[in-house]
C-alpha positions as CSV (number, residue, x, y, z in Angstrom):
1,X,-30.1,-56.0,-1.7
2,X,-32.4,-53.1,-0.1
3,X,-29.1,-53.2,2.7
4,X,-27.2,-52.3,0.1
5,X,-28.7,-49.8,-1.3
6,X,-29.3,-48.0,2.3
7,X,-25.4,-48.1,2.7
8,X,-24.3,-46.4,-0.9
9,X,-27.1,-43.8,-0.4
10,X,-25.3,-43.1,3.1
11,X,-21.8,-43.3,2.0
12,X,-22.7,-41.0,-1.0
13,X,-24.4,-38.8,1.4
14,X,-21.5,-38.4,4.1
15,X,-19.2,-37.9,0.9
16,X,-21.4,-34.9,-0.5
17,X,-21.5,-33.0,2.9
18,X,-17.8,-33.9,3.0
19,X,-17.2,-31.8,0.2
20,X,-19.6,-29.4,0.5
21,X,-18.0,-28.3,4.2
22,X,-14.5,-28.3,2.2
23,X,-15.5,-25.9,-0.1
24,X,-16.7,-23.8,2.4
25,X,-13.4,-24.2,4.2
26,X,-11.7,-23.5,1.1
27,X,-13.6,-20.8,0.6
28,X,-12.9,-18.8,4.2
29,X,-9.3,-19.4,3.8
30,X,-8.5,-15.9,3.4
31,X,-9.8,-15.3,7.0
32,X,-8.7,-17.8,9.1
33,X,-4.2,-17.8,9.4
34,X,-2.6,-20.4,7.9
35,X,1.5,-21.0,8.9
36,X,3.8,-19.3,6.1
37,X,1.2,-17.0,4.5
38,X,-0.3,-13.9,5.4
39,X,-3.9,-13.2,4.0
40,X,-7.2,-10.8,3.9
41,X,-9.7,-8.7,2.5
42,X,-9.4,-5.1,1.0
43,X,-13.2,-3.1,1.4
44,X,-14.0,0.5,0.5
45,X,-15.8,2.7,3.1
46,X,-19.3,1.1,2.6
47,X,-17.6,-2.1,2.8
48,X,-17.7,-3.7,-0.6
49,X,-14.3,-6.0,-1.9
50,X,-11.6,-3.6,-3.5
51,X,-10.2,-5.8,-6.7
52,X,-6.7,-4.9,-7.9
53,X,-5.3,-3.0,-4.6
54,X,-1.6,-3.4,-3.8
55,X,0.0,-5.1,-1.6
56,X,3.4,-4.7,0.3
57,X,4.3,-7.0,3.0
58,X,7.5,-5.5,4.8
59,X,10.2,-6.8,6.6
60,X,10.4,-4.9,10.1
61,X,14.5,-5.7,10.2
62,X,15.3,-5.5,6.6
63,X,14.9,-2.2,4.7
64,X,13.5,-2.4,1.3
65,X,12.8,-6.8,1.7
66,X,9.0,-6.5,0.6
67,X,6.8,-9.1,-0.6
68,X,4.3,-8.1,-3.0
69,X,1.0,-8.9,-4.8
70,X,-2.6,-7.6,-5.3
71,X,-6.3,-8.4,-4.7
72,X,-8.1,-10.3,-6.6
73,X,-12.3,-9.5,-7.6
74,X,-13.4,-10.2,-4.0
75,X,-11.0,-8.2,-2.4
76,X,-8.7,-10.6,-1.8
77,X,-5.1,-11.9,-1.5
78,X,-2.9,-14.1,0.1
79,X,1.3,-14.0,0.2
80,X,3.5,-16.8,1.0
81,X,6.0,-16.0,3.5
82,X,9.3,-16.6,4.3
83,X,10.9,-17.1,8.2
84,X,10.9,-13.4,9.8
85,X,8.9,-10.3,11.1
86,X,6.5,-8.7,8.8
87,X,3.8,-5.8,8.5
88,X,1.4,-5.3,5.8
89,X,0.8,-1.9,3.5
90,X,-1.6,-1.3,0.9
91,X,-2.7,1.0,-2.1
92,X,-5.2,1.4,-4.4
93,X,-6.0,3.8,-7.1
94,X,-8.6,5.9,-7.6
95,X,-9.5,8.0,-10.9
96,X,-12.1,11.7,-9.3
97,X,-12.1,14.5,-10.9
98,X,-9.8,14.0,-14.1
99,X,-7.0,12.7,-12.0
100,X,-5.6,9.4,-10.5
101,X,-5.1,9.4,-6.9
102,X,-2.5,6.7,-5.1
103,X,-4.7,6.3,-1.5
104,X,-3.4,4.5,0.9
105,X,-5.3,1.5,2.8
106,X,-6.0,1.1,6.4
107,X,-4.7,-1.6,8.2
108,X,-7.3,-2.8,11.0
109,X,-4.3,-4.8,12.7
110,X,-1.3,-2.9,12.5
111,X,1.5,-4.9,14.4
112,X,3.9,-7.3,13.4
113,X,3.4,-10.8,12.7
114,X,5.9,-14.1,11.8
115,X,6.4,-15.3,8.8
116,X,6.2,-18.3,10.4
117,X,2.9,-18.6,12.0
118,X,1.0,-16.5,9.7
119,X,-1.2,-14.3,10.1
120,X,-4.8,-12.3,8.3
121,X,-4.8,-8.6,7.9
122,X,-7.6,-6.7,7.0
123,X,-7.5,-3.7,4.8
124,X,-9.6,-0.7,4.1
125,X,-10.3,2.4,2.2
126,X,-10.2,5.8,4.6
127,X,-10.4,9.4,3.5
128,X,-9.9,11.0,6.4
129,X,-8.9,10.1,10.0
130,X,-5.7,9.9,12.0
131,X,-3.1,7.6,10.7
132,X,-1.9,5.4,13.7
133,X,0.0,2.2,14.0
134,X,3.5,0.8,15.2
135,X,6.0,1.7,12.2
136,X,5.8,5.8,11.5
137,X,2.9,6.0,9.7
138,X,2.0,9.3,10.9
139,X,-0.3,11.8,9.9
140,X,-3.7,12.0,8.1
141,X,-5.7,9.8,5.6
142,X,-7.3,13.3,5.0
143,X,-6.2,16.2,2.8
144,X,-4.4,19.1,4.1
145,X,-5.0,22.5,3.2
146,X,-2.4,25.6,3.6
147,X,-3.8,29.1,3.7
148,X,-1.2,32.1,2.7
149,X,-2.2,35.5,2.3
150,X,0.2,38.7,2.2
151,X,-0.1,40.9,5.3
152,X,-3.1,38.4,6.3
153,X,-2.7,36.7,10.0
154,X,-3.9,33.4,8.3
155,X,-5.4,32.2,12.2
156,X,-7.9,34.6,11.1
157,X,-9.4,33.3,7.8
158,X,-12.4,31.3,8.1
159,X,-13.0,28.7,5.4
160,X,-16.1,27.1,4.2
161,X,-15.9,24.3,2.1
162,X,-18.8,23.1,0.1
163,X,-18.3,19.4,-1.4
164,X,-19.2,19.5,-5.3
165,X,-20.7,15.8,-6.0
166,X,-19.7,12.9,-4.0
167,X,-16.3,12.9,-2.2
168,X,-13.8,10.6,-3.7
169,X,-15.1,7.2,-1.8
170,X,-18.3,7.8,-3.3
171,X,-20.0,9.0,-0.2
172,X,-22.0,12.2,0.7
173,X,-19.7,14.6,2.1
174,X,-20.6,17.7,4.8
175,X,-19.9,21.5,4.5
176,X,-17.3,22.6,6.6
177,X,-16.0,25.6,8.3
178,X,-12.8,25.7,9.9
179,X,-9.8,28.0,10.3
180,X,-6.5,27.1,10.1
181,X,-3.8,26.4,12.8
182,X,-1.1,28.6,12.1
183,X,-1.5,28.3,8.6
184,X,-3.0,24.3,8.0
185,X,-6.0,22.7,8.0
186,X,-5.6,18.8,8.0
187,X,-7.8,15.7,7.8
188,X,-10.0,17.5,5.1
189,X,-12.3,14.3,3.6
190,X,-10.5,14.3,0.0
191,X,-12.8,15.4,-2.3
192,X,-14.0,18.6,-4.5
193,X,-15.1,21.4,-2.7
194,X,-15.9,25.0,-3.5
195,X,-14.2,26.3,-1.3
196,X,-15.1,30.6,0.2
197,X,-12.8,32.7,3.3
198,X,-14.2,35.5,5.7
199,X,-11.3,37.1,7.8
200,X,-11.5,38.6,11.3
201,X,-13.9,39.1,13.7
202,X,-16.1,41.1,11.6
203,X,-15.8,37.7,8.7
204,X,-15.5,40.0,5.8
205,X,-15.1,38.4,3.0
206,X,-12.0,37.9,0.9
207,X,-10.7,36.8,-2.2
208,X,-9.0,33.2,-3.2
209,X,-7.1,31.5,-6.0
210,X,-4.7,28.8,-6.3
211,X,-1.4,29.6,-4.8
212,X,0.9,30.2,-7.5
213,X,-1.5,29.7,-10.3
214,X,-2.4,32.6,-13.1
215,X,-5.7,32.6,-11.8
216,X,-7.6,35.5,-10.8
217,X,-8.6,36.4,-7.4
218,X,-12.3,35.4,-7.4
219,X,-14.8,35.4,-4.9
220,X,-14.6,31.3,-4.4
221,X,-12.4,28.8,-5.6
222,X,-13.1,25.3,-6.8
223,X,-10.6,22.5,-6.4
224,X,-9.4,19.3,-5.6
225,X,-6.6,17.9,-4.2
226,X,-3.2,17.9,-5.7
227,X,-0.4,15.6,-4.7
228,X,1.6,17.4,-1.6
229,X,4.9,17.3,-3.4
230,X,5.6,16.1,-7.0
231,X,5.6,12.7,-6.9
232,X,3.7,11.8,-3.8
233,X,1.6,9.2,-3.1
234,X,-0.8,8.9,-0.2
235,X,-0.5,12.5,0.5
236,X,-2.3,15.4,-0.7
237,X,-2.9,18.8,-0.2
238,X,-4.6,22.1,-1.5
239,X,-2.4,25.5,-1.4
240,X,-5.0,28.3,-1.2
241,X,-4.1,32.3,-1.4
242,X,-5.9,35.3,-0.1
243,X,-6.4,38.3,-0.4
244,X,-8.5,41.2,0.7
């Protein structure tokens, strides 16, 4: 009898570590490739999960043949696939400053991968930095800023930009001073910034407003980011004028 009680208490032991080291399994599924699904984990910049970002798995040989689908409140997902070559893109939304921003996500692994084997792909949130990867997706995560002043050699302004509050990831953001090449300024952090020019080598000051706007000239100007055309998404940019 006590022989038979020493052999259910081990059975029932091997069968609860059995299922506890599925779960776990189960549980990591997202990170480790499975054939016929692509999966991963969308983070902001201080790394915590990203719930509700979209999803677009393209087809490298097929134009508009996307898969979609969105994250769910750990950050994750996970597609099924069909036979082919894919690459992942991804989106989330972000409401700063009275306005909803489109941003889009960072790929940590940006090559192609089969449908067929599978494969993870991280995702994450970037406000500025160099936009780099296999299929064109060229540019900035940053915001650009375009200086235009009449009769003003725009090489010669100086801007300072001052952040007002957090930048639009939540983080801290830096005063900066730059001046533009030819007339841009690109990889700005997005964010709100107060925003003040000097011009020439003596840095006088000079005036600013919104390009196009009814505005008055004023000493500063304080702004964020606008879409860079109507209708964009992912790309944004600040039109500034000056004047002496």
């Amino acid at each position: 009898m006590l022989m038979k009680i020493r052999i259910f208490l081990l059975i029932t032991t091997l069968a609860l570590i059995g299922t506890a080291c599925k779960k776990e399994v189960a549980g990591n599924d997202n990170l480790t490739p499975q054939q016929g699904f692509v999966s991963g984990r969308v983070v902001d910049t201080q790394g915590n999960p990203i719930a509700n970002a979209s999803i677009v798995v393209n087809n490298t040989q097929y134009y508009n043949h996307n898969i979609l689908g969105r994250t769910d409140a750990s950050g994750r997902y996970k597609l099924e696939l069909t036979p082919g070559s894919w690459y992942i893109r991804g989106t989330t939304e972000i409401k700063f400053d009275n306005k909803r921003y489109v941003l889009d996500l960072y790929s940590e692994t940006d090559v192609a991968f089969s449908g067929t084997e599978g494969a993870v792909r991280n995702l994450s949130l970037k406000i500025a930095g160099e936009r780099t990867g296999e299929f064109g997706d060229v540019g900035y995560y940053g915001g650009q800023i375009e200086v235009v002043g009449l009769g003003i050699d725009t090489e010669a302004v100086e801007l300072t930009l001052q952040p007002v509050g957090a930048l639009m990831d939540g983080m801290t953001g830096k005063s900066l001073t730059a001046k533009p090449d030819r007339m841009y300024i690109d990889d700005v952090p997005l964010g709100k910034y107060t925003i003040t020019a000097r011009y020439g080598a003596d840095r006088k000051p000079l005036r600013l407003r919104i390009l196009d706007s009814d505005r008055a000239y004023g000493s500063s100007l304080t702004a964020s980011f606008d879409p860079a055309y109507s209708g964009a998404q992912g790309r944004y940019k600040l039109n500034v004028e000056v004047a002496e």
